[in-house]
C-alpha positions, -999 to +999 in steps of 0.1 A: +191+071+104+217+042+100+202+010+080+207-020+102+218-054+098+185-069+097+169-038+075+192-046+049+184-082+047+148-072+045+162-049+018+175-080-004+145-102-001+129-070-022+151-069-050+134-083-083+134-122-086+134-130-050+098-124-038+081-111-070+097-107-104+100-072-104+106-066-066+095-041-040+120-010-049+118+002-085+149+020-092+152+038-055+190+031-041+180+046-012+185+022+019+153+009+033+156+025+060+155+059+045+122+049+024+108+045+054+119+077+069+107+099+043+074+084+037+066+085+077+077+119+075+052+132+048+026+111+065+033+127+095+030+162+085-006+156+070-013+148+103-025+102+102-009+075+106-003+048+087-023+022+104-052+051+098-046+049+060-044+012+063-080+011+079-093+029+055-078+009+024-090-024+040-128-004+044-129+003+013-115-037+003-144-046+019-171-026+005-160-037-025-164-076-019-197-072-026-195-070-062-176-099-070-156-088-096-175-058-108-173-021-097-193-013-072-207+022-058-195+030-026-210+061-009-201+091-013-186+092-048-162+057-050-163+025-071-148+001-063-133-034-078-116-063-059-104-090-082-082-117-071-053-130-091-041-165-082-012-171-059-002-154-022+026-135-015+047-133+021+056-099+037+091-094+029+094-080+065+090-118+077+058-115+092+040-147+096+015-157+068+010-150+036-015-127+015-033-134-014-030-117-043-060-091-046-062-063-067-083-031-051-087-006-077-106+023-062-125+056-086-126+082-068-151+098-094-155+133-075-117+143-084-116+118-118-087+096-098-082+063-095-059+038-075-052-002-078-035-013-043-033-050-030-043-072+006-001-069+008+000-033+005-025-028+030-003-049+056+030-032+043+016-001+054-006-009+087+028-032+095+057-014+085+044+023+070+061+006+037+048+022+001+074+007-020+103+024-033+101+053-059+102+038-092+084+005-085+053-002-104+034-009-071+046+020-054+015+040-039+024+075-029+012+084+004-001+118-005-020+104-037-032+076-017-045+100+009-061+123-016-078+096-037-089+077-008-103+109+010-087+099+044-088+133+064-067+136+094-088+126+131-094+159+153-084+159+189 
């Protein structure tokens, strides 16, 4: 698919030092575009969506509210932790508003696996099926997060 115009500006307000000092795209010199190709593509063949997977990140977000801080048990086998850091980011896809900077680090403790995602990656995926490009130290890998989050594909 060919990047366009617009993509690649999006593309440059993720380099490091524009939005965040390391940026959105680790060491991937892939065009945008093609991020987003291949990630819809695995997600895709496991049969969800992205907005499915975003669901179920911001469920578990707010399960783990309760505990302030703290781990938390959440049924069947998770704990989870939501700490905030100060400051709010915006979505470098222009979308209106801004998200504050929450860290969601979820144990899955049945498969000894554990994930740390934020409020933005839960809109950069629901929004724009955007993981972050290989090499960043955000990036979540859909298949990983899918595993770790135990988000099984919806039956017809």
């Amino acid at each position: 698919m060919k990047q366009t115009v617009q993509m690649k500006k999006i593309q440059e307000k993720m380099k490091p030092g524009v939005i965040t000092r390391d940026g959105f795209l680790g060491n991937d010199i892939r065009n945008l575009i093609d991020i987003l190709v291949e990630d819809e593509a695995g997600v895709k063949r496991i049969g969800l969506t992205h907005q499915v997977i975003a669901n179920r990140m911001m469920e578990l977000r707010e399960a783990g509210m309760r505990g302030l801080g703290n781990f938390i048990s959440v049924a069947p086998h998770f704990e989870v932790q939501v700490d905030s850091v100060r400051g709010k980011l915006p979505c470098p896809f222009g979308d209106p508003g801004i998200f504050p900077k929450t860290n969601i680090t979820v144990k899955n403790l049945n498969i000894n696996d554990e994930i740390t995602f934020t409020d933005l990656h839960i809109h950069l995926i629901g929004s724009h099926g955007f993981y972050e490009g290989k090499g960043s130290l955000f990036r979540l890998e859909p298949e990983r997060l899918i595993k770790t989050l135990e988000i099984a594909p919806e039956e017809e």
